[in-house]
N, C-alpha and C positions, 0 to 999 in steps of 0.2 A: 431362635429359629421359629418357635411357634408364635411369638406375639409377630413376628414379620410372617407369615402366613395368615395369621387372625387380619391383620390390615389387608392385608392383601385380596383377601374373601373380601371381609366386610367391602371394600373401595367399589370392587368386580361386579359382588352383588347389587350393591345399590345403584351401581349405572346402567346396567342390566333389565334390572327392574325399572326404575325411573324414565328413561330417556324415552325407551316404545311409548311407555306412555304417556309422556309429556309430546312426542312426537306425532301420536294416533289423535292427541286431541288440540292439534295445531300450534303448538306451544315452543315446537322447535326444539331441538337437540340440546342447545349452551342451555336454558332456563332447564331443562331435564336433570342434566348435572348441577346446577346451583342446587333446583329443589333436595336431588340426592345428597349432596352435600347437609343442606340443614335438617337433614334426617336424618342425618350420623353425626350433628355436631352434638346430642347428648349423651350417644354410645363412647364416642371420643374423648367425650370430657373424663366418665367413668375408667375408662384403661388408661388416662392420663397422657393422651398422644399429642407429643410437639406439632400440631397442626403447619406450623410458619416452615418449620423444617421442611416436614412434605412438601410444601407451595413452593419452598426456594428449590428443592430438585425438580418437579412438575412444571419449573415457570421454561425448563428448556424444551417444551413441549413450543413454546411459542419461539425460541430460538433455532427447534427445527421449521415451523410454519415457515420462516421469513427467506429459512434454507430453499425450501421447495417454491417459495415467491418467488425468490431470483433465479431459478433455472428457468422460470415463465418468460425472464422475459432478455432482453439482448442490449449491450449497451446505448445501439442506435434508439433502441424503446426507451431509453432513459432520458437521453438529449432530445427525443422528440417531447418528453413529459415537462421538460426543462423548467418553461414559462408555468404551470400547477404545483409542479412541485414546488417549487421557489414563490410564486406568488402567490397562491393561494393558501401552502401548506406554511408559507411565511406570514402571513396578514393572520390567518388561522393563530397561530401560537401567541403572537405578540397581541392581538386583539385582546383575544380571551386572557391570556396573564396577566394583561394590565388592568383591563374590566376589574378581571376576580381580584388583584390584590387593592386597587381601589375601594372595591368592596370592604375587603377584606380591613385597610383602614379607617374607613367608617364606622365598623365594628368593635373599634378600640384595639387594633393589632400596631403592633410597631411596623414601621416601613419594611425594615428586612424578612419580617415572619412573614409580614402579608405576600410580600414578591414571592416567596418559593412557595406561600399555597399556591399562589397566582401559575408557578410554575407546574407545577405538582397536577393542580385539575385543569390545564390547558391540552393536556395528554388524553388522548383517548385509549379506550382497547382496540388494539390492534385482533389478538386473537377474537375475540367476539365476534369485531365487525366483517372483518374477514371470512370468518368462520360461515356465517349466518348468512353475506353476502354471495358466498359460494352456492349454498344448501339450495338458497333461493333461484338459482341461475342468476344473478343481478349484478355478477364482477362485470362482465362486457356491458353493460349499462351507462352512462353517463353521468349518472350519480355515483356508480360504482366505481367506475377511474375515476371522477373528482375526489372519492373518500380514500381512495388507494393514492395518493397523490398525496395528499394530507396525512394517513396517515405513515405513508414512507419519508415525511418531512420531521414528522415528529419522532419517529425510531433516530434518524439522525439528531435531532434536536435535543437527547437524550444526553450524549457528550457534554457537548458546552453547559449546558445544566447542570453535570456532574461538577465541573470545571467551575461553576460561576457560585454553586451553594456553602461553600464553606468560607468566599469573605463576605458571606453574609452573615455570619457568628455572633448572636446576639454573647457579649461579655455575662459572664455569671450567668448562663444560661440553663445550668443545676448540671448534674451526675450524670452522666452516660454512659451506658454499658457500650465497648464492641460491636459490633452489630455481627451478628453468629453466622446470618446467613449472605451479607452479600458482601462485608468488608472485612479487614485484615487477610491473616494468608499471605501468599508469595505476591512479591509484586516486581517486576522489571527495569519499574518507575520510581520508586521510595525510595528516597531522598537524592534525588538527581534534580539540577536546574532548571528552570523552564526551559531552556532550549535544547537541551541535553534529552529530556523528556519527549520533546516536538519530533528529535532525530528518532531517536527508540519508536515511536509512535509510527510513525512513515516507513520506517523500515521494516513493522509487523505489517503494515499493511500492503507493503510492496513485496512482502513476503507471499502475500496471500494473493495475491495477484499472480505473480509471476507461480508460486505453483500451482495454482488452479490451470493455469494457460501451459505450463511446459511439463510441469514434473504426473500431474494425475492421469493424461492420457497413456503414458507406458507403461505409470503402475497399475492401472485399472484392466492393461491389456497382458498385460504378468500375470494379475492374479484371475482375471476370466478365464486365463489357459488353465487352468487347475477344474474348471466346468465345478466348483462346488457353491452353490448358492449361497450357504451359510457364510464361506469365507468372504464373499463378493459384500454379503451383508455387512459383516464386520468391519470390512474397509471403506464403507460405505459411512459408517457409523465411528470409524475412526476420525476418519477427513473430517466431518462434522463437530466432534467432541473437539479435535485437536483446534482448529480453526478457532471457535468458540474460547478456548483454554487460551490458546495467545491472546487474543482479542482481552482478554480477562488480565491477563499477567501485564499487559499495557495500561491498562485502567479506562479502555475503551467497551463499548456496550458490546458482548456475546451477540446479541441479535441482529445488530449491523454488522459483524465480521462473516457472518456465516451468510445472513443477505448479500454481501458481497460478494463472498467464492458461490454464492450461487448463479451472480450473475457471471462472472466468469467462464461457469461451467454451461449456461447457456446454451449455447451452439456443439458442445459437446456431442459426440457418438453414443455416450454414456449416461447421456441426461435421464433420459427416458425410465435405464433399468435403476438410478440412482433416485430416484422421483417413488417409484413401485417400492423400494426395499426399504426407504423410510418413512414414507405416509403409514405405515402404520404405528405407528411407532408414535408420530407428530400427534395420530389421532387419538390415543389413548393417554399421552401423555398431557394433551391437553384437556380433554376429561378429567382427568385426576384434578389438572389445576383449578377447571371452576369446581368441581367436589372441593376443595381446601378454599377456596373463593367461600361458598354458599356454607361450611363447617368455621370459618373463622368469625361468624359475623357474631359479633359481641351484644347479645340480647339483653343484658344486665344491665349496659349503657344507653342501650335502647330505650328500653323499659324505663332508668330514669329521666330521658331525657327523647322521648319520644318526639315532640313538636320540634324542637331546635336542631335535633337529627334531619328528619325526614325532612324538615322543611329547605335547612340548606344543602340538601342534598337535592329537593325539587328546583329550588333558586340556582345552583349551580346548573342543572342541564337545561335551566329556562334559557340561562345567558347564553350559554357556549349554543343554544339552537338559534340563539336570536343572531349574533356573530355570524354562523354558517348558514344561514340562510339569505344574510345581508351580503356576504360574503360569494353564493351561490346566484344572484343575482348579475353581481357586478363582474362575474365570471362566465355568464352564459348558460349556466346550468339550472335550468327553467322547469317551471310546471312542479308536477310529480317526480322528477329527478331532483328540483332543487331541495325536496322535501326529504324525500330517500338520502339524501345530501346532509341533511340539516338533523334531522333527527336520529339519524344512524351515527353521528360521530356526535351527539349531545351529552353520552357516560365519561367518568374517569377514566381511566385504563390503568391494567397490570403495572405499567413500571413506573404507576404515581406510589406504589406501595415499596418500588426501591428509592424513589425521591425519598418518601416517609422516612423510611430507616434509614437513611444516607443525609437526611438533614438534621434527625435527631442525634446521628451516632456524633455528629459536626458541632453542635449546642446553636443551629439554628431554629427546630422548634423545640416548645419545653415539651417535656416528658406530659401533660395532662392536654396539650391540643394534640398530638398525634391520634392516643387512641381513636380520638372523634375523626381525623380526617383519615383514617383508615375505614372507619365504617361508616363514612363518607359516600366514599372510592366504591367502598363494595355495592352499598344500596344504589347506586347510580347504577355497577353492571349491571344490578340482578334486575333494573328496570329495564335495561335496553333490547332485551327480548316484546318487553311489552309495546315497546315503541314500536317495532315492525312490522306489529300484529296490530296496532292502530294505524299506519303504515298502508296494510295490505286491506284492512276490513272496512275503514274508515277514509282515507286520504286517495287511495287508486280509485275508488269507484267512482269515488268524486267527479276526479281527469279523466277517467274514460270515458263517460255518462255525459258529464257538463259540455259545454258550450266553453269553446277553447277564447284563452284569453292573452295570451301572447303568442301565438302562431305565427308567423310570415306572411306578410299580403302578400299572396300569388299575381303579381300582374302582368304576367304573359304567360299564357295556359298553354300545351303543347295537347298535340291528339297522339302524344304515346305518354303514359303515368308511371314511373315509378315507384312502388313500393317498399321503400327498406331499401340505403346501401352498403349490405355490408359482404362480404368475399361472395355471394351468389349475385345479388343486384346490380354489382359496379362493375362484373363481367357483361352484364347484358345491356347495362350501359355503355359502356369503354366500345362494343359492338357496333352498338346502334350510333352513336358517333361519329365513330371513323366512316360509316357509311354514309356519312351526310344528314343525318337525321337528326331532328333537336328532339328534346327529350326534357322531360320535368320531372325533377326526384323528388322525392318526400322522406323524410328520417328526421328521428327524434333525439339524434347526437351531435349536439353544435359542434363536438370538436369535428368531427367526421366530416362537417356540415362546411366548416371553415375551410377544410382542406380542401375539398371539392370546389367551393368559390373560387380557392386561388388560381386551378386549375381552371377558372372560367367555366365551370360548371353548372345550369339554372339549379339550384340548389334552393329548398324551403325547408326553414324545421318544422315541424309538429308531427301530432302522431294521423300517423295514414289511416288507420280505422272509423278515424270522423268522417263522417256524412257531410257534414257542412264545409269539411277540407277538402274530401274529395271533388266537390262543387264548386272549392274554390280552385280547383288547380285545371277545372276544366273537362269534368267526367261526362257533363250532359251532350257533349262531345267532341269526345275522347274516339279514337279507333279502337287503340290498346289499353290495357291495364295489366301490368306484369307486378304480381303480388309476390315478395319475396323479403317480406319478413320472417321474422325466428319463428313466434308465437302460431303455434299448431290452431289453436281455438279459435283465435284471431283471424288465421288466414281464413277457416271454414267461413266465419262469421261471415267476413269480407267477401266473400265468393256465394253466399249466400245472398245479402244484400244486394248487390251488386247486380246478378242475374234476377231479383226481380224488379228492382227500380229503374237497370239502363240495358235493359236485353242486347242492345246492340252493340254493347262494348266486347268487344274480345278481349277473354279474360288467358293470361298464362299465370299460372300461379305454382308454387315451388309446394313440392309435398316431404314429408321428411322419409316416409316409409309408403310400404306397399299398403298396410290401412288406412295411413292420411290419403292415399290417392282414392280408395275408396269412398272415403267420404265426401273430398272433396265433387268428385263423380256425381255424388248423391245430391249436392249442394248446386250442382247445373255447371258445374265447369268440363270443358272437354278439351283442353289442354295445360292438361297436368303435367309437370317434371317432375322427375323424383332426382332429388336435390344429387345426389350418389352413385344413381345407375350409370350415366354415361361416360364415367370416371371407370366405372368397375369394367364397364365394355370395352373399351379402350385396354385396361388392363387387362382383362380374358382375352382379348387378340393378341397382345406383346406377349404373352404366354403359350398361347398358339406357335406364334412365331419361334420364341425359344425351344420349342420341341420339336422345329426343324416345317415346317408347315409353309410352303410358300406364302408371301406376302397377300396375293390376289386371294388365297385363297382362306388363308385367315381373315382377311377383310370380309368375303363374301359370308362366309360364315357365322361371321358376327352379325354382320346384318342382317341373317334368317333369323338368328337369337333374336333379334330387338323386334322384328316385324311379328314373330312367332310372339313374341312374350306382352307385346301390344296386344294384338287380338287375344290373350287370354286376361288380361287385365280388364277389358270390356265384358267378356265372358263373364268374367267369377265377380265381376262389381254387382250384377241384377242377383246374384244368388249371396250376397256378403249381406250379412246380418250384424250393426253394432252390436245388439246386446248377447249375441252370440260367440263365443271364441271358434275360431275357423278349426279347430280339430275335435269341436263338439256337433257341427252344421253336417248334417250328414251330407246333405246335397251340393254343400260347397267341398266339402273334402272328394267327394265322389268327382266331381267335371277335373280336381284341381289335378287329382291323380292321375285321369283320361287325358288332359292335354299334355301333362310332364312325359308321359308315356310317349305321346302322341309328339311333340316335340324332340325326346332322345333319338326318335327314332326316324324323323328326317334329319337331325343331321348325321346322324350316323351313314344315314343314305348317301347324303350331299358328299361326307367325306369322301367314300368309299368310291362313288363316283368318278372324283374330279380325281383321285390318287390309280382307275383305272385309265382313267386317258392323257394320263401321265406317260404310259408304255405306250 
């Protein structure tokens, strides 16, 4: 009990410690935990801790990730991904495998060893890029669904791999131990036919289908009648373990069974509180796994053999970037995304370390290339931090700064510009449309970009914050300009420039909150949306309404709120101080108090009014 407590501390502490501060000095959360990791690989060594053992129970940290990726998203999202998933995440694996084991024959490897390195580092991390791709906001990105595309190709490509490495058995390929952590154990499938196999195989997974879709909504509403969260957790945690545990006793991959019932679970009523009760869970357990990541890495072998490490560890992510970059091209996936693209999925990944064990336990490689392609594997992750921070420091500036080099010729400019279409934009478009009005989009997501063409839509890629695209799309003039991209900074930027190179454009621009409106304010714009408020108003009237409030006069009501809460948004903008927090500004707390006041208290009136001439 105490040495499981001493781990326990030790793990806790050093991520604790580490990660703030790997995170304060932009370095990212995953690199936090690798560094914690090889700061306990010599405390480790000393109490004699099966480091591998820990990783193989830590690696279901990433079995939950893939859990709560498929509640993200809905089968229709899946057949829309069809064409990336399969093309891209297909060209993707077969490229790179045949490159590497190519290589790999060059090197003097036998043909079969070479094919499952080939195999082996065609895999990326999933948990990393995911990971990191989140932190950053960059999954909704276009590099970020290409690499999520890819890498949901390779989680499935995981199988047939399993499936394809042991007739590759080099004859006298020496001793083999069991492999402790990911083979032997029960199995469903041992010594059953290939096709006997195939049936068993379909049936776990039509199993998991059909109860994600019939059997988990009346258990999940069984056991919420009980109002005890913990229980709610437990069977939250069960569904997952259990899923995962079939998936296993078939001899298919944990991680794609649990991806599955997540996508299942999808549409779910349940999703949401299912999503809350294990993200914590995912998140600490995947912390442990890069801490056993950055604690396993073999500095001994290092150390002898330093160039030959490092260097095919540099040669493998040169290729797989070279691959996905060629690959991101011929895809669409352009600029600073094809690069986010490219260099984000250039490491090995997590379950190149169950190939490892699962080729050697097989006598496909020998016992003296593993070690190396295990810290291989690792040294690639423990780079892929550094790439994104070359990525953001070095590669974005670039594309934001430079002179755009594959953009869209604009050649029919419209005098209304779209910025950004994504759920705010392609409302104001779908608008401006059906009223007769043409209209010119700008967006930096070819698939998006695709979709909208087919809809006959003037559609151009690149990024809207250029000067020179704006110019091309027809800004010197332009009537409108309706800014409704994500990016907070950006938008300011954009409304900033804008008001003083082409004063006479009328700008509408999307704000996320009540202090983006003020800046934006500050920046020369005077019609501001706030991306949420007329959603929330709409909602405060149907609320009105449910508490019995005639319609007219819920309606009216609302609209003193919105006219009241305009004129105070002008008000409190000349007294709003950036470097100020609004409940330190004496003078802006002061007016902010006087008008709240000063608004409760017409409509208090208004009500009271219209409910006396009621009688």
């Amino acid at each position: 009990m105490t040495d499981v407590l001493l781990l326990a501390f030790l793990f806790l502490i050093a991520g604790v410690v580490s990660v703030p501060i790997a995170s304060r000095l932009g370095l990212g959360s995953v690199l936090g935990y690798l560094i914690a990791g090889i700061i306990l690989s010599p405390v480790l060594a000393v109490l004699h801790v099966d480091v591998l053992s820990i990783q193989h129970f830590a690696e279901f940290g990433v079995v939950m990730m893939l859990f709560l990726v498929g509640l993200e998203l809905e089968p229709r999202l899946l057949w829309d991904m069809r064409m990336r998933l399969l093309g891209l995440g297909g060209l993707q694996v077969t490229l790179s495998a045949g490159l590497i084991a190519g290589a790999g024959i060059l090197l003097g490897l036998a043909w079969p060893t070479a094919l499952a390195v080939g195999l082996i580092f065609a895999l990326s991390s999933t948990a990393i890029v995911l990971q990191t791709l989140t932190e950053k906001g960059l999954m909704k990105s276009d590099g970020g669904q290409a690499g999520f595309s890819v890498l949901l190709f390779q989680d499935i490509a995981v199988i047939p791999m399993l499936a394809l490495l042991p007739l590759l058995a080099v004859p006298g390929g020496g001793d083999h131990a069991p492999d402790a952590g990911h083979g032997g154990g029960i199995s469903l499938v041992e010594g059953l036919e290939g096709w006997q196999t195939g049936i068993v195989t379909l049936l776990a997974i039509g199993l998991v289908i059909a109860g994600g879709t019939y059997l988990t909504r009346p258990a999940f509403r069984f056991i919420a009648q009980a109002n005890l969260r913990e229980i709610f957790i437990a069977a939250a945690l069960t569904f997952v373990i259990g899923t995962a545990l079939l998936m296993s006793l078939v001899g298919l991959s944990p991680a794609l069974g649990t991806f599955l019932a997540g996508v299942v679970l999808a549409n779910s009523e349940y999703r949401h509180e299912l999503e809350s009760d294990i993200d914590p869970f995912r998140g600490l357990l995947l912390g442990l796994f890069f801490m056993t990541v950055g604690a396993a890495i073999d500095f001994g072998l290092l150390a002898r053999e330093p160039l030959v490490i490092i260097g095919l560890a540099l040669g493998v992510m040169a290729l797989k970037a070279g691959v996905l970059l060629a690959l991101a091209r011929v895809f669409g996936v352009r600029d600073e995304q094809g690069w986010l693209f490219g260099i984000g999925l250039a490491q090995a990944g997590e379950f190149g370390f169950v190939l490892i064990s699962f080729a050697t336990t097989n006598a496909v490689l020998p016992d003296t290339i593993a070690p190396r392609l295990t810290l291989i594997v690792t040294l690639s992750m423990m780079l892929t931090p550094l790439m994104f921070i070359l990525y953001d420091r070095v590669i974005l500036p670039r594309y934001r700064f430079a002179e755009p080099t594959e953009a869209d010729q604009i050649t029919a400019p419209s005098h209304i510009i779209i910025a950004g279409h994504g759920r705010f934009g392609g409302i104001i478009n779908r608008m401006l449309l059906s009223a007769g009005h043409e209209t010119t989009v700008l967006d930096h997501s070819s698939a998006q970009l695709e979709m909208l063409r087919a809809f006959g839509v003037r559609a151009f890629y690149g990024d809207a914050t250029r000067p020179d695209l704006l110019r091309a799309a027809g800004l010197e003039t332009a009537t409108v300009l309706v800014i409704a991209i994500d990016n907070r900074d950006q938008v300011t930027e954009m409304v900033r420039y804008v008001r003083q190179t082409y004063p006479h454009v009328h700008i509408t621009a999307r704000a996320r909150d009540q202090s983006h409106v003020y800046e934006l304010w500050a920046a020369g714009c005077r019609d501001v949306i706030r991306e949420t408020f007329d959603s929330a108003v709409r909602a405060g009237r149907s609320v009105y309404e449910a508490l019995g409030v005639p319609k007219d006069q819920a309606e009216q009501t609302a609209r003193s709120f919105v006219a009241h809460n305009q004129r105070t948004i002008r008000e409190l903008a000349d007294l709003h101080d950036p470097d100020t927090p609004p409940q330190h500004n004496a003078a802006y707390l002061k007016r902010a108090r006087e008008l709240m006041e000063e608004q409760t208290a017409q409509l208090r009136a208004r009500g009271a009014s219209q409910v006396d001439g009621d009688f």
